[in-house]
N, C-alpha and C positions, 0 to 999 in steps of 0.2 A: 710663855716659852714652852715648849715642847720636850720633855723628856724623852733621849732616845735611848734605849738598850746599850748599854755598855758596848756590847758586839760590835753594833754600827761602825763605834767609835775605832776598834780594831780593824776595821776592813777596809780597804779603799779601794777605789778605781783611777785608771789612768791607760794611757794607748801611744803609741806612734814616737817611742823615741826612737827608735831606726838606728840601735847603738853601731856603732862602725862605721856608718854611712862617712864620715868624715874622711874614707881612706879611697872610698868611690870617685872617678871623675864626677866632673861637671856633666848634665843640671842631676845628677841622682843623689849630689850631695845633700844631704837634709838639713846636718846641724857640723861645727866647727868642730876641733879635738879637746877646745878650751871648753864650751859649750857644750860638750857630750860628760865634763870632767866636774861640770858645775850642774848638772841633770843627776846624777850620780848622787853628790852631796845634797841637794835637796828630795833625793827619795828618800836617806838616809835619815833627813833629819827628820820627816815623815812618819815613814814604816820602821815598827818597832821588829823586832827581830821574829816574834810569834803573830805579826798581823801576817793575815790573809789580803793577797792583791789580783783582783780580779783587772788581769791585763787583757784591753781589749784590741789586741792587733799591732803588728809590725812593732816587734820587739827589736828584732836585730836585723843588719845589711850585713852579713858576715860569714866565717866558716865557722866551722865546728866547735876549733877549739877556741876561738875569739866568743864564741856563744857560751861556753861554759865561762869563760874567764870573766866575762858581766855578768853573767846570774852568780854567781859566788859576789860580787861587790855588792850586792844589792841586799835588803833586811825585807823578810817576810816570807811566806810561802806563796808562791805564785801561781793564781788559775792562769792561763795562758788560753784565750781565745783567740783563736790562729783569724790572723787579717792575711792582707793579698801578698804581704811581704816573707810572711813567716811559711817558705816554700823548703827547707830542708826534711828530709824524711820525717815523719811522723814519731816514730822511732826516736829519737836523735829530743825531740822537745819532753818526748815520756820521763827520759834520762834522766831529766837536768829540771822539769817542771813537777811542781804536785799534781797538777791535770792540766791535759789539754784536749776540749772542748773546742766547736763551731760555732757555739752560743751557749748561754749558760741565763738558768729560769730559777728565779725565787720566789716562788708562790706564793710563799707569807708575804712577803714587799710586793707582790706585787709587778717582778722587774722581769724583764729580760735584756740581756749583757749580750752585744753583738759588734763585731767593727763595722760593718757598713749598716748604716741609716737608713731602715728599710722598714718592712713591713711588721707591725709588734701584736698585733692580736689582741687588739686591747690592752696590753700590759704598758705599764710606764718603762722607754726603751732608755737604757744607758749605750751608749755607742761611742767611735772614735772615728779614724780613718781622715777625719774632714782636718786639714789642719793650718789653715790662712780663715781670718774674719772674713775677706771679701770672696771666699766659697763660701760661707756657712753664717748669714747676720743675725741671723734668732733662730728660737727654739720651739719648738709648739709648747703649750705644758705640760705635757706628755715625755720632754723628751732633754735627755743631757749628755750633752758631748764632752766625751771623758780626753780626747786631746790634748796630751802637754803641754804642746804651744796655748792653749784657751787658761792655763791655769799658771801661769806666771813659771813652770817647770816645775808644780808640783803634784803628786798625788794628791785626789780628794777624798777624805773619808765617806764613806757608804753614808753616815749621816748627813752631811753635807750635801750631799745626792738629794736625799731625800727631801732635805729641807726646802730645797731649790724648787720643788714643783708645786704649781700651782693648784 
């Protein structure tokens, strides 16, 4: 077994709840208001209230103030790596997030944290965005899709990440 740094264990990744989305017509809907409410409780049971949550894209479908009212429910500090969804001012996510970041590189690991699956520069790429199996059926060893839907509705610890590669 692999001893990881305690840290790992506080940190997680995860992408693409698209909180609101449930109030959007059809087809932009993403997830239910029952399923946006049980997304919630399992980040909760997750992220401790001082973890670090490197969020990789498309947080919210929503206004302003429906965007603060889900980052207040939620436990941890949040990097916020803007995906194609997270289009309100720039401004407005500085607010309400610890940083918000295009991508985000940890040199030690080894990683770069991106929402679209793209080009990684030799680094091991953590990403999101992809969010059905039949877009997305494997992974290089290189590479981990942080997607909600890929993980039963839960964040995964940065160790967990880690461990995963081959």
């Amino acid at each position: 077994t692999i001893e990881m740094p305690n840290v790992l264990r506080h940190t997680v990744v995860t992408s693409d709840h698209h909180f609101g989305s449930w109030q959007l017509p059809e087809p932009f809907r993403v997830l239910s208001e029952e399923q946006e409410k049980e997304l919630i409780e399992k980040w909760n049971l997750v992220v401790c209230k001082d973890d670090v949550v490197y969020y990789n894209g498309d947080f919210a479908d929503c206004n302003v103030q429906q965007l603060c009212d889900y980052a207040r429910q939620l436990n941890g500090h949040i990097v916020l790596i803007k995906g194609n969804h997270d289009t309100l001012p720039i401004d407005v996510y500085k607010a309400i997030f610890k940083d918000v970041v295009d991508e985000y590189v940890i040199d030690d690991l080894g990683l770069l944290v991106h929402h679209c699956p793209g080009p990684s520069y030799g680094k091991r790429e953590v990403f999101g965005h992809l969010h059905r199996t039949d877009f997305f059926k494997t992974t290089a060893n290189n590479q981990f899709c942080s997607c909600v839907q890929f993980h039963d509705g839960f964040p995964v610890s940065l160790e967990q990440v880690l461990l995963s590669f081959k």
